[in-house]
Short mmCIF file of the C-alpha atoms (twelve columns), coordinates in Angstrom:
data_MODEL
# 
_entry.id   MODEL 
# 
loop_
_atom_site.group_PDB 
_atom_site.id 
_atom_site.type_symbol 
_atom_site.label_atom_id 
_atom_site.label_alt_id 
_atom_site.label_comp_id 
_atom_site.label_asym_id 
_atom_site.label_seq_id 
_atom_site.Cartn_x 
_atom_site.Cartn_y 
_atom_site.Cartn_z 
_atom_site.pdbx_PDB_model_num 
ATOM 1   C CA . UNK A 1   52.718  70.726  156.722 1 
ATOM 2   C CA . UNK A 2   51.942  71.228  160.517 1 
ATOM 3   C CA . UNK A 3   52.212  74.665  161.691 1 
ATOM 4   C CA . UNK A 4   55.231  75.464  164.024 1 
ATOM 5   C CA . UNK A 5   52.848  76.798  166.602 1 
ATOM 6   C CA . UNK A 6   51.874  72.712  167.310 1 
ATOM 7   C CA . UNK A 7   51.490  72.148  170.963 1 
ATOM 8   C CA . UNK A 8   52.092  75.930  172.681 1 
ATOM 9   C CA . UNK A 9   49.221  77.738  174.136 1 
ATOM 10  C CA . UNK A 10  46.355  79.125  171.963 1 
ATOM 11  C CA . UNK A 11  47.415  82.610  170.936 1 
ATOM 12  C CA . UNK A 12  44.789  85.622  169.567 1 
ATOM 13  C CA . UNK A 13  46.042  87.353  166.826 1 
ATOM 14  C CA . UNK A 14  43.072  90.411  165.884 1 
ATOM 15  C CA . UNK A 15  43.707  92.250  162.478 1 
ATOM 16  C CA . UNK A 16  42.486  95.494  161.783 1 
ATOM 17  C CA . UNK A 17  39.714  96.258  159.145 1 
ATOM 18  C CA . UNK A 18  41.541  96.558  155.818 1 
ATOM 19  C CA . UNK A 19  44.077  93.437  156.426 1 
ATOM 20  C CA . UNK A 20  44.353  90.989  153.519 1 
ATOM 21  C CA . UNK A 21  41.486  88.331  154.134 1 
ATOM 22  C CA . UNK A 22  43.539  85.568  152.686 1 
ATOM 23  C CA . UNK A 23  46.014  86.538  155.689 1 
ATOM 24  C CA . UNK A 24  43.339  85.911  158.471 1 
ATOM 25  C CA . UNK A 25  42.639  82.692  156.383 1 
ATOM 26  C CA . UNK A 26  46.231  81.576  156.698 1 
ATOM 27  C CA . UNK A 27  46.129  82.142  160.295 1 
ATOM 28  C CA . UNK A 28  42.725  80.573  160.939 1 
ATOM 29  C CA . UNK A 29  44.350  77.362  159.858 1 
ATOM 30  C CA . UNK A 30  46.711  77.115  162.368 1 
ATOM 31  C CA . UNK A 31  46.626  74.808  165.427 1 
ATOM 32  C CA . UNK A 32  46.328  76.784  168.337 1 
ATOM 33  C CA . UNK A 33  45.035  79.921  166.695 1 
ATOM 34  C CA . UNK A 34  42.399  81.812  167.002 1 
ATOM 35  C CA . UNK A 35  41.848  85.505  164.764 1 
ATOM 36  C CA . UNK A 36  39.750  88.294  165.563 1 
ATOM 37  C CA . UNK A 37  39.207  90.199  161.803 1 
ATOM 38  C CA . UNK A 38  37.878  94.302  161.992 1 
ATOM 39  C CA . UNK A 39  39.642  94.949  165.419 1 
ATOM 40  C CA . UNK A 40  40.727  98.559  166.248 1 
ATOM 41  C CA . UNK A 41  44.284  97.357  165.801 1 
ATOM 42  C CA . UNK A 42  46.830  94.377  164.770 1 
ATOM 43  C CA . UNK A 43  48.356  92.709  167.181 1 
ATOM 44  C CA . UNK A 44  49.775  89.198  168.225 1 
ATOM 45  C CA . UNK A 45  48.661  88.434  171.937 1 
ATOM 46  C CA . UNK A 46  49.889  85.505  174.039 1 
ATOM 47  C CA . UNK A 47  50.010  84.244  177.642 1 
ATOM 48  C CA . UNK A 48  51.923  87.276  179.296 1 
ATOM 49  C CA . UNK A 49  53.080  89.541  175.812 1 
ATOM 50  C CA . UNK A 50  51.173  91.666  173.368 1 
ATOM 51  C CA . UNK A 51  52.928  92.470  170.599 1 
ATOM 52  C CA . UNK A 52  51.071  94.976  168.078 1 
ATOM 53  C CA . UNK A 53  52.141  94.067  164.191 1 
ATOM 54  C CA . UNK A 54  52.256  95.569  161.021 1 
ATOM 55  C CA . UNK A 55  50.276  92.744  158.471 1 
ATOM 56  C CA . UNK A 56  51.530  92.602  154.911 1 
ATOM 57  C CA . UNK A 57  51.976  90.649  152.226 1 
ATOM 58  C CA . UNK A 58  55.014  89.591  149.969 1 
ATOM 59  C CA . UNK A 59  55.162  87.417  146.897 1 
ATOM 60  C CA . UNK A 60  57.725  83.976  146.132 1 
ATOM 61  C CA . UNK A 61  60.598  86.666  144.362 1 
ATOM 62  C CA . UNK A 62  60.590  89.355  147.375 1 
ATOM 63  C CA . UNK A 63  61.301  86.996  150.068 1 
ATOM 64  C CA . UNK A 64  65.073  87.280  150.003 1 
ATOM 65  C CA . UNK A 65  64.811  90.657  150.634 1 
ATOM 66  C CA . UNK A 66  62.463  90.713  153.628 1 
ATOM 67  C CA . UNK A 67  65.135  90.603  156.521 1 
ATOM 68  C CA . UNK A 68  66.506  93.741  154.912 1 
ATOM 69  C CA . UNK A 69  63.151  95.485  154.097 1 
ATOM 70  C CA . UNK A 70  61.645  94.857  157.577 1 
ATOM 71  C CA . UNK A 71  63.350  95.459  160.879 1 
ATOM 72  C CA . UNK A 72  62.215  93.218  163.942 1 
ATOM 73  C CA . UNK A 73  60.267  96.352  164.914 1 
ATOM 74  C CA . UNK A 74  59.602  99.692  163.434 1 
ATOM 75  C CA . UNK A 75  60.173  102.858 165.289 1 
ATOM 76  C CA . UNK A 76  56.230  102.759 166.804 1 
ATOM 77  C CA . UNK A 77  57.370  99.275  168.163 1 
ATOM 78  C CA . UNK A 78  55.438  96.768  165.730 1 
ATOM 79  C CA . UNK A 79  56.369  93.622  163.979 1 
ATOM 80  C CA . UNK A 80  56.022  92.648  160.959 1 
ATOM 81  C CA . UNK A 81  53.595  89.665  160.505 1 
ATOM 82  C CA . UNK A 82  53.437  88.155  156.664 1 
ATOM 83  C CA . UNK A 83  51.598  86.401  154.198 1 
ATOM 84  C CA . UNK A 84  54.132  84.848  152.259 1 
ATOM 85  C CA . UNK A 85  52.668  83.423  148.694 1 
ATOM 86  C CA . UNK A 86  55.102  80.848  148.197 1 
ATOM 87  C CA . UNK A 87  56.161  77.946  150.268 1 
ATOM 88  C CA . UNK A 88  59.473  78.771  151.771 1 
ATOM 89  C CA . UNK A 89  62.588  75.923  152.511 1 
ATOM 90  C CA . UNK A 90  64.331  75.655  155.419 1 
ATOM 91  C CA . UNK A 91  66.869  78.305  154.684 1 
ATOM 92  C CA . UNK A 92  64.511  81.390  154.395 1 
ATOM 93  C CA . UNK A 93  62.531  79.973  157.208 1 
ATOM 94  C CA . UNK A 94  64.756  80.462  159.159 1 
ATOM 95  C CA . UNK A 95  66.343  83.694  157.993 1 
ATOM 96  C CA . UNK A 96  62.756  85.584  158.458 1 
ATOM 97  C CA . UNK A 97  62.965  83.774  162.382 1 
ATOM 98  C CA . UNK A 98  66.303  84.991  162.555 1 
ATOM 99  C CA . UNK A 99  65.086  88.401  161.571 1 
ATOM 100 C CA . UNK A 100 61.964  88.323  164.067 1 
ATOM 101 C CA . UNK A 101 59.905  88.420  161.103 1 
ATOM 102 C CA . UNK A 102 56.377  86.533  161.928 1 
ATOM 103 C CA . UNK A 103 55.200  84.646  159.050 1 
ATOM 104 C CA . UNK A 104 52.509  81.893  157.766 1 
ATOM 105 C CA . UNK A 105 53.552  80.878  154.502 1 
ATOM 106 C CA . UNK A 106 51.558  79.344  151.336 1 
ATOM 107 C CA . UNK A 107 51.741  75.535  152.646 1 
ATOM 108 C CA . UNK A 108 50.653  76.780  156.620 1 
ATOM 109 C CA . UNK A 109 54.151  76.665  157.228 1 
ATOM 110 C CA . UNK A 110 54.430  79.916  159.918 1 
ATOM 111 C CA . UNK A 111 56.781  81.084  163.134 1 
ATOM 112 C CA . UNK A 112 54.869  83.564  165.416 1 
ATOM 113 C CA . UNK A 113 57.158  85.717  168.274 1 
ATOM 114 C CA . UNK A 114 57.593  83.845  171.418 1 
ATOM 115 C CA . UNK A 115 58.102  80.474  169.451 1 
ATOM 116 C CA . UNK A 116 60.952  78.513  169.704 1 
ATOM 117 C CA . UNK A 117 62.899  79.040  166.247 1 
ATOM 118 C CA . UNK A 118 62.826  76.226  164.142 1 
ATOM 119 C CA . UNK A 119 65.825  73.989  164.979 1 
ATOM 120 C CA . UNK A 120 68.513  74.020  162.790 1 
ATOM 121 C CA . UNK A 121 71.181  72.423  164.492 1 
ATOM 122 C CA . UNK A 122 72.669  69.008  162.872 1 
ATOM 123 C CA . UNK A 123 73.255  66.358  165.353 1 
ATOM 124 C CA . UNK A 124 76.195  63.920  164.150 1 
ATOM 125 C CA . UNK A 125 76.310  60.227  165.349 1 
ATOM 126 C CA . UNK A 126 79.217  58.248  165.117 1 
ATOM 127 C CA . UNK A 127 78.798  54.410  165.140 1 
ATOM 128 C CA . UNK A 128 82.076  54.159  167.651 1 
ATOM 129 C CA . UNK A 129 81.778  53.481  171.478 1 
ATOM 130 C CA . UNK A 130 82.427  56.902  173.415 1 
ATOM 131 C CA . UNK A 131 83.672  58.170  176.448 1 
ATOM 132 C CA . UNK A 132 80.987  59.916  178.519 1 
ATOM 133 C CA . UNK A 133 82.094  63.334  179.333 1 
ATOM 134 C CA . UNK A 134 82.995  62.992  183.277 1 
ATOM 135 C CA . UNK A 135 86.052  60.561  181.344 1 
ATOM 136 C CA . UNK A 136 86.375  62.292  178.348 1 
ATOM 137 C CA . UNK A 137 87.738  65.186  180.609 1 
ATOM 138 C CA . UNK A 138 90.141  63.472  182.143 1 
ATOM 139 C CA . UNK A 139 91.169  61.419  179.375 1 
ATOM 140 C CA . UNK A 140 92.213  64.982  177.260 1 
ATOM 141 C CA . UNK A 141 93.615  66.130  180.605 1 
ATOM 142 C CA . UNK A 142 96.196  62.917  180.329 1 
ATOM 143 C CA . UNK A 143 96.886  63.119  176.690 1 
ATOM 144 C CA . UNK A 144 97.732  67.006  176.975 1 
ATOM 145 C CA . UNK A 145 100.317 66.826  180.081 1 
ATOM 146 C CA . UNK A 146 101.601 63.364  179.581 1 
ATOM 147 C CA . UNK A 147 104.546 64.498  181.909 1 
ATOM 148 C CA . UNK A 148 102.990 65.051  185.194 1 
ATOM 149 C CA . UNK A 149 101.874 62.729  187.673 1 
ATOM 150 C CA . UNK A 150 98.429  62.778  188.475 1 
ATOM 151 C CA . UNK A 151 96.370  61.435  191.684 1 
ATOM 152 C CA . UNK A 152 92.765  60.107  191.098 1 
ATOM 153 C CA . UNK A 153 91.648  63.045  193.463 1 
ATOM 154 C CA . UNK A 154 93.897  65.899  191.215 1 
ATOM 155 C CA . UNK A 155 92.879  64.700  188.455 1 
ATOM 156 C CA . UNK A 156 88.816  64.099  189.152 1 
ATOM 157 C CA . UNK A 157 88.802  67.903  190.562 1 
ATOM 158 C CA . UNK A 158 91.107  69.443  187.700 1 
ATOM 159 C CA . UNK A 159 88.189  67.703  185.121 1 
ATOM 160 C CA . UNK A 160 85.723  69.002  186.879 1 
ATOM 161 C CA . UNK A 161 84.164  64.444  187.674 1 
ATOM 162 C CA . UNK A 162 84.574  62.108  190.391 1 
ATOM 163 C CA . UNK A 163 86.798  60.220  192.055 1 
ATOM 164 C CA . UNK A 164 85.025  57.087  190.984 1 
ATOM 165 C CA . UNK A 165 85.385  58.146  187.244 1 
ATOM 166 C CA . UNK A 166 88.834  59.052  187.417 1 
ATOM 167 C CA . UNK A 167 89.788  55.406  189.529 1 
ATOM 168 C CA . UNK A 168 87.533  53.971  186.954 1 
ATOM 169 C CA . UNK A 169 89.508  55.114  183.736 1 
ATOM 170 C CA . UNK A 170 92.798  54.843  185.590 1 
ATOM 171 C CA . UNK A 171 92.423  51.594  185.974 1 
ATOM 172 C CA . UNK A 172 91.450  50.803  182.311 1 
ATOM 173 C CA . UNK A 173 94.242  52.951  181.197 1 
ATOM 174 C CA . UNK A 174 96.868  51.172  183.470 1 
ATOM 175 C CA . UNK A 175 95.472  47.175  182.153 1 
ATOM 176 C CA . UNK A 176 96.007  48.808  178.683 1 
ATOM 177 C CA . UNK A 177 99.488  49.644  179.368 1 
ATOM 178 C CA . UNK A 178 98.578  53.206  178.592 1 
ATOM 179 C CA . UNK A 179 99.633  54.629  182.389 1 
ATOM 180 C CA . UNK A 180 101.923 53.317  185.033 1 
ATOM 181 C CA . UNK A 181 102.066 53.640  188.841 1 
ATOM 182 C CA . UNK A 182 104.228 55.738  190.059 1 
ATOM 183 C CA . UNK A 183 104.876 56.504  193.959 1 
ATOM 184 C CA . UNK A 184 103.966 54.600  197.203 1 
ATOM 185 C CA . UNK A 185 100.938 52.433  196.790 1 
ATOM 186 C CA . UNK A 186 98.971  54.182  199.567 1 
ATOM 187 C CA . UNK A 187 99.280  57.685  197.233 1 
ATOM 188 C CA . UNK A 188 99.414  55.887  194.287 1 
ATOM 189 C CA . UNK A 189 99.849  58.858  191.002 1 
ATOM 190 C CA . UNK A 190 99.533  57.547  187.629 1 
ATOM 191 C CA . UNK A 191 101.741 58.870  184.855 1 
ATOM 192 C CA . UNK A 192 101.265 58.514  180.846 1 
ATOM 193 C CA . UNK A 193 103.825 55.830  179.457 1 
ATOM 194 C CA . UNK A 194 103.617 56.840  175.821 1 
ATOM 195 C CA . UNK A 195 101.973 60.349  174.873 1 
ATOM 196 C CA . UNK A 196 101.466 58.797  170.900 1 
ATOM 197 C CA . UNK A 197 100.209 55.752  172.360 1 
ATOM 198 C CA . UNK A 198 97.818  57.718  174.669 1 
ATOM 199 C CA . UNK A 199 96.890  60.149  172.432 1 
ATOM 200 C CA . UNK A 200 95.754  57.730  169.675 1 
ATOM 201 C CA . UNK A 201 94.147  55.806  171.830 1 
ATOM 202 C CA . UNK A 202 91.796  58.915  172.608 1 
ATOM 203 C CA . UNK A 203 91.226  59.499  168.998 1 
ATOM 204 C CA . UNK A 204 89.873  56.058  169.074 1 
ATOM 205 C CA . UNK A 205 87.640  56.362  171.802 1 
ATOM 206 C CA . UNK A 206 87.003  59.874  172.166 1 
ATOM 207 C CA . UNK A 207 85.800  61.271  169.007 1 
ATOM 208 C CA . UNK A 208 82.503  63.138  169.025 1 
ATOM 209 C CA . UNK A 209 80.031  60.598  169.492 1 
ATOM 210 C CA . UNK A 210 76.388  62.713  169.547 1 
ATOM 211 C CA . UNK A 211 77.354  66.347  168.628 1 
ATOM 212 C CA . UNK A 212 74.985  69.049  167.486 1 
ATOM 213 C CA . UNK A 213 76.069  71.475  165.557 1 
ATOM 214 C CA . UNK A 214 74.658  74.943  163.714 1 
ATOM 215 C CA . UNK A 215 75.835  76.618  160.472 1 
ATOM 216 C CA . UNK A 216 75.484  80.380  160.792 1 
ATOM 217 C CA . UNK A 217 76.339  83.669  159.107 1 
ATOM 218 C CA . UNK A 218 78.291  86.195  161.235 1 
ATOM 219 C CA . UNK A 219 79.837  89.616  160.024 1 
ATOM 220 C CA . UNK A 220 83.322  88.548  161.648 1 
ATOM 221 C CA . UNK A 221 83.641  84.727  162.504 1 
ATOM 222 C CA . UNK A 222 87.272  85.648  163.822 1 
ATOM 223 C CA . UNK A 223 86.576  89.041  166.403 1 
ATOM 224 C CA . UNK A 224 83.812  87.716  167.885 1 
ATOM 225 C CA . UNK A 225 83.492  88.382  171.940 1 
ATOM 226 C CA . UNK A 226 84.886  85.370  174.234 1 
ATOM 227 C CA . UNK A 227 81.902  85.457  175.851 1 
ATOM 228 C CA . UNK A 228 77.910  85.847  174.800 1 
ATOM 229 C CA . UNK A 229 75.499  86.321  177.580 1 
ATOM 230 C CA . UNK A 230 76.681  83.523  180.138 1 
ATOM 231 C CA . UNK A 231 78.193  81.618  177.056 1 
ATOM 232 C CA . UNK A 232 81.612  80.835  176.553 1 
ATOM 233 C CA . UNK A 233 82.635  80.634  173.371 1 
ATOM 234 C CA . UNK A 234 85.409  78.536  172.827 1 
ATOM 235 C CA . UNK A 235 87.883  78.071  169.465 1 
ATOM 236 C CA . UNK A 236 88.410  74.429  168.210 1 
ATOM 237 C CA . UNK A 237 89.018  72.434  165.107 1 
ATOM 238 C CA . UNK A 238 91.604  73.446  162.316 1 
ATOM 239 C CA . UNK A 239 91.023  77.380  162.816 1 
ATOM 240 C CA . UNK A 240 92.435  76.407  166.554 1 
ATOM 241 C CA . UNK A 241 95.050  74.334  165.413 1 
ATOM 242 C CA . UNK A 242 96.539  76.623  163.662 1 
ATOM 243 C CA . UNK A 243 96.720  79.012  166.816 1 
ATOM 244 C CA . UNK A 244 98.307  76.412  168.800 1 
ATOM 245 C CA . UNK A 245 101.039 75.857  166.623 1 
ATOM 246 C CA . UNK A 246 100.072 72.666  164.407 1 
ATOM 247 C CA . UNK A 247 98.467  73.698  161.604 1 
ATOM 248 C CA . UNK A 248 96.418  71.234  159.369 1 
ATOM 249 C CA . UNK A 249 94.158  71.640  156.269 1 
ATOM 250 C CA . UNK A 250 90.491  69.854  156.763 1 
ATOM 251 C CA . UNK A 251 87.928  70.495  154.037 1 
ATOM 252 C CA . UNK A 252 86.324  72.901  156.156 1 
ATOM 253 C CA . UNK A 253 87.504  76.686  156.027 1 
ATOM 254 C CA . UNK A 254 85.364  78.121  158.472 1 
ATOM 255 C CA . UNK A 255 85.950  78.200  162.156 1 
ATOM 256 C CA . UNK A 256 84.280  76.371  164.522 1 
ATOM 257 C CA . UNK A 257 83.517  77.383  168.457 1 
ATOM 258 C CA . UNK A 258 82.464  75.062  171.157 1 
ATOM 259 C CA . UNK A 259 79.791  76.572  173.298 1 
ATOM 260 C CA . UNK A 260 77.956  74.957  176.659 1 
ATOM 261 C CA . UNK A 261 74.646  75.618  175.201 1 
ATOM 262 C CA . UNK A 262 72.205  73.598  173.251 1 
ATOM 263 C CA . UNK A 263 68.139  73.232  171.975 1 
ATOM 264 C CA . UNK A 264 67.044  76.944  171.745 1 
ATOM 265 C CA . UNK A 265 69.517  78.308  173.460 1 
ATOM 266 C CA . UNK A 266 72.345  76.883  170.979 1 
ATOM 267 C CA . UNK A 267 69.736  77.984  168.092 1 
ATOM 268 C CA . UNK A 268 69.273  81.848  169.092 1 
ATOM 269 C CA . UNK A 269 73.251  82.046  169.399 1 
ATOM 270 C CA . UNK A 270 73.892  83.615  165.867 1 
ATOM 271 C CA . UNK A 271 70.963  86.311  166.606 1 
ATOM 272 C CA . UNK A 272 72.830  87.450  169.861 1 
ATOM 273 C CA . UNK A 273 75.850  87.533  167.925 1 
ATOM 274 C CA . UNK A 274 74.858  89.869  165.635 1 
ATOM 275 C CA . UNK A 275 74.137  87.099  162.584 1 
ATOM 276 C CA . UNK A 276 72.263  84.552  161.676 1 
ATOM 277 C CA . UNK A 277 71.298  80.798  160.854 1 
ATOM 278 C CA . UNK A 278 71.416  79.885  157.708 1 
ATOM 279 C CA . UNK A 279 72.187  76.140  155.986 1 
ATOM 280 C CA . UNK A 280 74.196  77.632  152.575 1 
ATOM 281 C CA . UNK A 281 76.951  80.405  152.973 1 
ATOM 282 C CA . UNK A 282 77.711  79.923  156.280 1 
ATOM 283 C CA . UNK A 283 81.213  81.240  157.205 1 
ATOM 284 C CA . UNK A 284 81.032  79.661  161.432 1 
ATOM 285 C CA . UNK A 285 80.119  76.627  163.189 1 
ATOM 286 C CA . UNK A 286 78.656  76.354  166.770 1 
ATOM 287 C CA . UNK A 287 78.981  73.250  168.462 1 
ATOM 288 C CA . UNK A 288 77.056  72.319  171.128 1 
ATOM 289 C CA . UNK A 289 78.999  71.465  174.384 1 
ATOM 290 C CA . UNK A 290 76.527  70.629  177.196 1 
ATOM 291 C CA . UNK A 291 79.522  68.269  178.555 1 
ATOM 292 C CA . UNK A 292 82.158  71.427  178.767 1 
ATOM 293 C CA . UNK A 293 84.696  69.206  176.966 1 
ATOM 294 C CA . UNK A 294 86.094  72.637  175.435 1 
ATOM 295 C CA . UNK A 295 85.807  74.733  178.209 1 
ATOM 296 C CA . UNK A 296 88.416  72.198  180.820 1 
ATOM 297 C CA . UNK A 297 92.204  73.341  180.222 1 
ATOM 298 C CA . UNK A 298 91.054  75.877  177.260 1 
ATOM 299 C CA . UNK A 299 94.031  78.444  177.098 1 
ATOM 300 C CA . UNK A 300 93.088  81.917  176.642 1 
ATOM 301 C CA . UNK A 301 94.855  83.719  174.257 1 
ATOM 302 C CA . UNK A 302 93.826  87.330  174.949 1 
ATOM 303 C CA . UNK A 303 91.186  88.028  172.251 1 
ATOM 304 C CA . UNK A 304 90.088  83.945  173.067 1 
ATOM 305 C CA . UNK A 305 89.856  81.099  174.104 1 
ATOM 306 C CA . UNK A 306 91.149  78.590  172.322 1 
ATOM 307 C CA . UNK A 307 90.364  74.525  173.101 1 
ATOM 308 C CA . UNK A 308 93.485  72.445  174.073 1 
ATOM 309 C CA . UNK A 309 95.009  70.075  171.914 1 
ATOM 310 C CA . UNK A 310 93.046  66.833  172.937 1 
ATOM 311 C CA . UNK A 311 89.991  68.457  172.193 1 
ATOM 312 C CA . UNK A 312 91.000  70.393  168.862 1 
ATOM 313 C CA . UNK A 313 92.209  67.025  167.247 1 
ATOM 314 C CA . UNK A 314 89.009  65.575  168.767 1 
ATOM 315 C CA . UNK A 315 86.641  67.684  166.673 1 
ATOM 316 C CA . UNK A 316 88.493  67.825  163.850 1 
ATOM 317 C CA . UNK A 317 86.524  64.896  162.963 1 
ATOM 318 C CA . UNK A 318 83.333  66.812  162.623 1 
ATOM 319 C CA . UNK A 319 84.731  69.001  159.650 1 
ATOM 320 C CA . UNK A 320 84.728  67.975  156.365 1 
ATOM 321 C CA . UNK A 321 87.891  65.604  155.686 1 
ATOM 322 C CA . UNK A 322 88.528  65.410  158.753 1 
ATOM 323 C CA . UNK A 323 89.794  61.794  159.797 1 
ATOM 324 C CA . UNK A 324 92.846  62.701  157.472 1 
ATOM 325 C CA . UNK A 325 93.173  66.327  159.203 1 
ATOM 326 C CA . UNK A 326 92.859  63.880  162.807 1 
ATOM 327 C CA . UNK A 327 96.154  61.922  161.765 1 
ATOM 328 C CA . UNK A 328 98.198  64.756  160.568 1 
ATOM 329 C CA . UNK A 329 97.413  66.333  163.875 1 
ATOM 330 C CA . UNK A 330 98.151  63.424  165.713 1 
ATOM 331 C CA . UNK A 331 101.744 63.084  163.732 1 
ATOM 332 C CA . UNK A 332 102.854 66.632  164.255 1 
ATOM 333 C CA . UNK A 333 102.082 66.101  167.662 1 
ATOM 334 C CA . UNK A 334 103.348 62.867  168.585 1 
ATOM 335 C CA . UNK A 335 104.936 62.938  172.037 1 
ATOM 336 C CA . UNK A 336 105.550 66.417  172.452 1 
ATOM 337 C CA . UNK A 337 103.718 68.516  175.504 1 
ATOM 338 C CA . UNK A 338 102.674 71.900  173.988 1 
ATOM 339 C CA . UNK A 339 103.096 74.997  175.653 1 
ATOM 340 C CA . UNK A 340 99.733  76.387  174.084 1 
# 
């Protein structure tokens, strides 16, 4: 198995005298690594850090309890850089990343600090044509006030696009018999003719096309902070439909939160958050929103923020059941405007 240090720049790692030899030949075997064996003292150094370690060396049955047993640093400021003699899977992988735990493992499998974790994150395709997200915007901003009249200009600026999306999906709505004209020509507004009609039309065309998402581990999925870093992070799915007053059961009980992150940044989420990654036991889901399709017309709701309708019934298709969870939403719904 390649090592996970493939393709960054070559890092030194020296070992004092006394480290396990079958360590430095773990790390000898790594692309991009070169080891320095009877130095005056361990240490990981890379373009711009050094990082002193602590070496050790932990059999297949005491790997679950390395995260626990080693803190990211000890009080003297070293890591803790392992030979694991066993070949770990994905999940404790990433738990010993998550724990900023430095590692080469029995098949050369390793994670050194100032990698890039390991992604995690799950990207779902869906075989339906999408909206792109400039019309996606504006097409959840129609379906959630049917009742107001809306300009191409209002609307492009209130979703955050262009004038030329908005005419664009105005005008497919309006052959579709989806929205109707209403004023004088010159200052035309368009105005939803059926909410249902609208709104199932969205389901249809708006459901998460390319969406990754990343199980993790948190010690309170519901009191976590609105906000992480420069991160929003926004409630969706069936744990926000229940907030907004149209409660559904999907096969999925944890909550999930949309977030306008994604590649590493999406990945060291759970760390900042006081948790982890993990692929079994996980109690939240982060989905990544690049497109902000969460963030327009989310309602805060003093300890959050909690997605609008369009988008909640929108990613209840990525939990587990959830095409029947989509319809009950869509029926308890129907033509009403919520006040959420």
């Amino acid at each position: 198995m390649p090592s996970e240090a493939t393709g960054a720049a070559r890092v030194l790692i020296t070992l004092r005298s006394g480290s396990p030899e079958d360590l430095a030949h773990a790390l000898r075997s790594l692309e991009g690594v070169d080891v320095i064996t009877g130095a005056p003292e361990s240490a990981i150094i890379s373009p711009g850090s050094v990082t002193p370690v602590d070496v050790g060396v932990a059999e297949a049955d005491a790997v679950e309890t390395l995260p626990w047993r080693l803190s990211a640093k000890d009080k003297d400021g070293r890591s803790p850089l392992v030979l694991i003699r066993a070949v770990l899977d994905d999940r404790a992988a990433t738990r010993l990343q998550d724990a900023g735990i430095a590692y080469v493992d029995a098949s050369r499998r390793s994670w050194l600090p100032g990698q890039p974790p390991s992604p995690t994150a799950r990207e779902r395709t869906s075989s339906r044509p999408a909206l792109r997200s400039g019309a996606l915007r504006l097409a959840q901003l129609l379906a959630d006030h049917p009742a107001r009249e809306w300009p191409e200009r209002a609307l492009a600026e209130r979703g955050g696009s262009s004038p030329v999306t908005a005419h664009k999906l105005l005008a497919r709505l309006e052959d579709e018999g989806l929205v109707e004209r209403t004023g004088p020509s010159a200052r035309a507004s368009r105005r939803v003719r059926s909410p249902a009609a609208l709104r199932r039309w969205l389901a249809d065309h708006g459901r998460p096309h390319r969406t990754a998402t990343l199980s993790c581990y948190v010690r309170d999925p519901e009191g976590l902070p609105a906000r992480i870093g420069h991160h929003l992070l926004v409630l969706t799915g069936a744990a926000a439909a229940e907030r907004i007053g149209l409660p559904v059961l999907s096969g999925t009980a944890r909550p999930s939160y949309r977030v306008d992150a994604r590649g590493d940044e999406l990945e060291l989420l759970p760390r900042a958050l006081g948790g982890f990654r993990t692929l079994e036991g996980a109690n939240m889901t982060l989905v990544s929103d690049p497109g902000r399709l969460g963030l327009v017309d989310a309602h805060d709701h003093g300890d959050r923020l909690v997605a609008p309708p369009s988008r909640v019934m929108l990613d209840l298709y990525l939990e587990s059941r959830g095409d029947a969870a989509a319809e009950v939403f869509l029926d308890l719904w129907g033509d009403r405007e919520l006040e959420w």
